[in-house]
N, C-alpha and C positions, 0 to 999 in steps of 0.2 A: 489526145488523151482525155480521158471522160472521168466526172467525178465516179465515185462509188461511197454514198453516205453509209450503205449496211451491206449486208450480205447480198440480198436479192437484188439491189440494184448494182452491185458488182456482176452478177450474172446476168442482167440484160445488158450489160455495158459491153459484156465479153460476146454473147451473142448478136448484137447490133454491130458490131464490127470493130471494137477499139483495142488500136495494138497495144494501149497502154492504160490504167489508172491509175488515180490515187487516191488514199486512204486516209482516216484519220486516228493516228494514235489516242485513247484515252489519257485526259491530264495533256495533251502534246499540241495540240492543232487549234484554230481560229473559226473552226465551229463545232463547238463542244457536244452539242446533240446528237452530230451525225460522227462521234468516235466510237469507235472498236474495242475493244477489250482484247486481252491477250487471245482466248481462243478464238474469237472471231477473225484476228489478224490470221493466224494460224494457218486455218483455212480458209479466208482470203488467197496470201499464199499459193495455197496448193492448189488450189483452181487455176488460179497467174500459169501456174508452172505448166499445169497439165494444156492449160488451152494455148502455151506460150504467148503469152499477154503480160508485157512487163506492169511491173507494180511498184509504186512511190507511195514511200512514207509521210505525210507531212508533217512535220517538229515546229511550227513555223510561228507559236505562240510568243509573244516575249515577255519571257518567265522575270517576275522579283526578285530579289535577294532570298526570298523567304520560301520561294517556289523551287528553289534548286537543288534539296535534298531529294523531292517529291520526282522532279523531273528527272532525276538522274538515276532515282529507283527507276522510274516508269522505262527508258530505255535500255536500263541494264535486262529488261524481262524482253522488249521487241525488235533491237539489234539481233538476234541470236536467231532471229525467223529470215535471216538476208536478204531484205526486199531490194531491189536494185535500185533506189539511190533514196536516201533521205532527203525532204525541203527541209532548208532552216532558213529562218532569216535574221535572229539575234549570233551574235561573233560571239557571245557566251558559251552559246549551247552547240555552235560548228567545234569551238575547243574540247567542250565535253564528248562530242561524240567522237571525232579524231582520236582522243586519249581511250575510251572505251572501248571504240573498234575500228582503230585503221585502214581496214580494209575496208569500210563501207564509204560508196561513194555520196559528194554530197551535190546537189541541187541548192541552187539560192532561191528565193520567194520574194513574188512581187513587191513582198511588204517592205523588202530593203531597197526598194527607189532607186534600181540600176539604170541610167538616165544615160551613160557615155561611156565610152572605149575605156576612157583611165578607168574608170568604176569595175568595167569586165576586168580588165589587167591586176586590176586589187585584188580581188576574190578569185580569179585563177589562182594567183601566188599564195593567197593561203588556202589551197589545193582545192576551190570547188570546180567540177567538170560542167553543170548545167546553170547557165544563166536564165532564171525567168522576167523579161526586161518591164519596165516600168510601165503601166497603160498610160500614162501622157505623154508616147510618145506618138509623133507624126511618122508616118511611112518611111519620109526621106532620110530620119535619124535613124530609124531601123536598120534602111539598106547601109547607114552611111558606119555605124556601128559592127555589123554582119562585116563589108569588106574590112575596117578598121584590125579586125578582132576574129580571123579566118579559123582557127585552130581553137574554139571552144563554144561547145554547143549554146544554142541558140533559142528559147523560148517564149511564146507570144500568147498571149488571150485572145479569143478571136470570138468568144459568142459568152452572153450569163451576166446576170445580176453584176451591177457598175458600183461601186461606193461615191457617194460625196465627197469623202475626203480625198486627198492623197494619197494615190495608193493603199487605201484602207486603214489610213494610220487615224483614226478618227476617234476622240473622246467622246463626241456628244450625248451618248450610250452610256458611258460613267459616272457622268458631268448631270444626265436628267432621272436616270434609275439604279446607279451605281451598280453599272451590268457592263464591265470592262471587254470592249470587243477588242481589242487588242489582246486579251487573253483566250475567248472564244466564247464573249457572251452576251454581242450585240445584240440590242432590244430595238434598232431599227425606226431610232424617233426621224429620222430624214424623211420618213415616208406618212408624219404626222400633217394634218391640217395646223396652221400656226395662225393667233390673233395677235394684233396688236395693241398692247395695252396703256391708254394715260395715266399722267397721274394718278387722276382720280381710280381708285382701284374697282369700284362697282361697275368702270364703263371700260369694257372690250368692244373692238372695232374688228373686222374680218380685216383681213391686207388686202388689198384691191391691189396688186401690182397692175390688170389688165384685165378684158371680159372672161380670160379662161380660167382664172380661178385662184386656190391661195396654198398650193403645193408646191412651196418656189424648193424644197431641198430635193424634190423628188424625181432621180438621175433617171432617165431611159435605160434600156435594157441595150449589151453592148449584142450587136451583129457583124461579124466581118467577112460573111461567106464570100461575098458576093468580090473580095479582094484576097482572098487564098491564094491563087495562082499568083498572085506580087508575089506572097510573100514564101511562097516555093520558088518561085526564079531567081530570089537573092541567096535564097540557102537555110532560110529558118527551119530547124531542125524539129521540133513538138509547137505543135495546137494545142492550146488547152483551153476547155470549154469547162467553165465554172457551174456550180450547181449537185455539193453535198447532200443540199437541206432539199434536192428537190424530187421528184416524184420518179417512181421507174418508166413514166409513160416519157416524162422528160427528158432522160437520160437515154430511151432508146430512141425515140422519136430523131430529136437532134444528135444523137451517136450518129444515126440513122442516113442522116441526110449528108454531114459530114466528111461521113465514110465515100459515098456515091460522087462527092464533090471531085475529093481525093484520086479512087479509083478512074475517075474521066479526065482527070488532067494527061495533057495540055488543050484539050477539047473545049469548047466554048460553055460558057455558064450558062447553066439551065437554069430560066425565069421560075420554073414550077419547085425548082428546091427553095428557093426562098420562100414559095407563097407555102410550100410545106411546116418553114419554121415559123410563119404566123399562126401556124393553128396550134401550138404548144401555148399558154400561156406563158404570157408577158408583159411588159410595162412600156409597150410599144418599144419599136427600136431604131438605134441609133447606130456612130460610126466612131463616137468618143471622142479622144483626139486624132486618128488613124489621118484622116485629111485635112488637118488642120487643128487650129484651134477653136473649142464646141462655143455657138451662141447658143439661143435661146432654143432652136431647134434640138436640143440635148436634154432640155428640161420635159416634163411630163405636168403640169400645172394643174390640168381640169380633176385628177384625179391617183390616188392612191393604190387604188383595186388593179388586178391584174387584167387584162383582155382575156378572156377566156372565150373562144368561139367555138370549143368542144369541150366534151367531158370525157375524162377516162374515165371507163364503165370496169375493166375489166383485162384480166393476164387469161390464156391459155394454157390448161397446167394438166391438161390432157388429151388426145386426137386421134382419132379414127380414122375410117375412112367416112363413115356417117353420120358423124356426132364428134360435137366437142365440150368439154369441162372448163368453166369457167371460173375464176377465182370473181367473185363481184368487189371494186371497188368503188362503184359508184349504183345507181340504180337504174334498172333496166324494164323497160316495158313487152310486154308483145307488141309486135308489128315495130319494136324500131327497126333504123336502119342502122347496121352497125358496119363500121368501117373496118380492115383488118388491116395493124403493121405487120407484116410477117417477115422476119429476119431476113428468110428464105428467097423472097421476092421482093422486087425493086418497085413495083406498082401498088398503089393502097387497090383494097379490093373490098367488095360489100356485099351484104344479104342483109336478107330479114328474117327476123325471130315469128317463128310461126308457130312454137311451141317452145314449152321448158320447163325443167322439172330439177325442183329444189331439193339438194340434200334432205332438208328437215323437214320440208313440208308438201311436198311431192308436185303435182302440178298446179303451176302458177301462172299467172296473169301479170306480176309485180315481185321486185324482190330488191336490197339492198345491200348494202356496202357489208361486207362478212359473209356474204352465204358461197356457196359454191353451187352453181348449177351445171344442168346437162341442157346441151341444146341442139339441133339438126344441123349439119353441117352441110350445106349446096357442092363445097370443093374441098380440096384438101386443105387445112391451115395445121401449121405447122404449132407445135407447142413453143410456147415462150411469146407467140403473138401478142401483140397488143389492139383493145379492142376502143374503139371511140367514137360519140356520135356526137352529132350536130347541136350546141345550143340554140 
């Protein structure tokens, strides 16, 4: 399952290969940026339908006392688009939708801390069909949870941005800029430089926990490719790869990789998918708690910034057989080498720019992030490719 923050990264999510997304209702979900509005769901929707790619709502926020006028407009408008199943994770708002529209199935969210069997058996009985299970959980609770609890789907996190807290239940965000992530409007101080300060107020000290630095809240990024196949031999039923807020090179990239994991089970892991999902930016990666419980090797200390070892330059939004049109999102030179994802094709494939000519300013040497250009194509690349070169 692959996130979809907007429209356009719903369409590479569906073209990269994902039987599934999810979306986020406006007023409704835990990150408020990347939500939808009613016509956008709309056709969300109907893309889902037409490409048969199921689609989930997320509800997953946990609304006030004073939010539940709002929140029970906002659902009365996108219950009525039947996405195949709603997340919630507040027992408020599973009530309110039950009563609004019975026939809509519901999904639980990580954010309710499903930790064991009793916990599945609860929220079966008050009629939810998909568990999405807590990320501190180790493998063996998983499988031991899975056989506990045979008759009710089964849901895992397996790659995307880690919170600090618990299961993302985290004040800190409210607590330092009164920017409630538990509503959908973390400001992400965990990934702040922190000093520590004396009495004396004029004298700040750096934290010296150790030589690599003073980023002690800042979580690695979760990877669990490389343990898939566990978690297909016990039965888990959706992957879900986190990443609303993130870019469409991201979301096809690792749809990308995924998909190809999936597709070669029970085949042996390929070394080269993983070194694939290094070159998406990250915050290096980790394994969580999947094998245990995380030491220091979970933390990212030296630094805040993402790895970035490529740039996405660019979408394909038109293709020939000699020439292709590029949307630019980053900037692009003659003579780079640009790498191509192509849906279409399992192998990254490359050429060089040996010419190219700007919508607005005809032929160029240089051009950046907005423009759309034309450029010679060596083979056939397919529209929707994604384009990226080397930092």
């Amino acid at each position: 399952m692959l996130p979809a923050g907007n429209l356009a990264k719903l369409k590479t999510a569906i073209l990269f290969g994902a039987d599934a997304v999810y979306v986020g209702g406006k007023g409704l979900s835990l990150r408020a940026p990347a939500e939808m509005d009613l016509s956008e769901l709309s056709s969300a929707v109907a893309l889902c339908r037409k490409s048969k790619v199921k689609i989930y709502l997320a509800a997953n926020l946990f609304p006030h006392q004073n939010d539940l006028k709002t929140v029970k407009k906002q659902l009365k408008k996108f219950l009525p688009l039947k996405f195949d199943a709603v997340l919630v994770s507040d027992p408020g708002l599973l009530l309110i939708i039950k009563k609004l529209s019975p026939q809509t199935k519901l999904h639980l969210s990580v954010q309710a801390n499903t930790l064991n069997s009793q916990s599945v058996n609860f929220w079966k009985k008050q009629g939810v069909k998909r568990i999405v299970l807590a990320r501190e959980l180790q493998f063996e609770e998983i499988k031991a949870i899975r056989k506990l609890c045979p008759d009710i789907e089964l849901e895992v996190f397996v790659h995307g941005a880690l919170c600090l807290s618990y299961s993302g239940r985290c004040y800190l965000s409210q607590y330092l800029n009164e920017r409630n992530a538990n509503q959908g409007a973390c400001s992400y101080p965990c990934r702040w430089k922190y000093y520590l300060r004396e009495e004396d107020p004029s004298r700040e000290l750096v934290i010296e926990e150790d030589a690599r630095g003073v980023h002690l809240l800042n979580i690695r990024d979760l990877c669990l490719a490389p343990y898939l196949y566990d978690l297909i031999k016990i039965g888990i039923n959706s992957f879900k790869i986190e990443g609303r807020m993130k870019s469409e090179f991201y979301v096809g990239t690792v749809g990308r990789i995924y998909r190809q994991i999936m597709d070669a089970y029970p085949h042996e892991f390929k070394k080269e998918w993983l070194n694939e999902l290094k070159k998406v930016s990250n915050r290096a990666y980790s394994t969580g708690f999947f094998r245990g419980k995380p030491g220091k090797d979970q933390m990212r200390f030296d630094s805040s910034q993402y790895v970035k070892p490529y740039r996405f330059v660019g979408i394909v939004i038109g293709s020939n057989k000699k020439t292709i049109t590029i949307k630019v999102k980053d900037h692009i030179r003659l003579k780079d080498k640009i790498e191509v994802i192509d849906p279409k094709i399992d192998k990254v494939h490359f050429f060089k720019i040996n010419s190219m000519y700007s919508d607005k300013k005809g032929a160029v040497q240089k051009v950046g992030a907005g423009y759309t250009i034309t450029v010679e194509a060596p083979y056939n690349i397919s529209e929707g490719s994604l384009l990226r070169v080397k930092n």
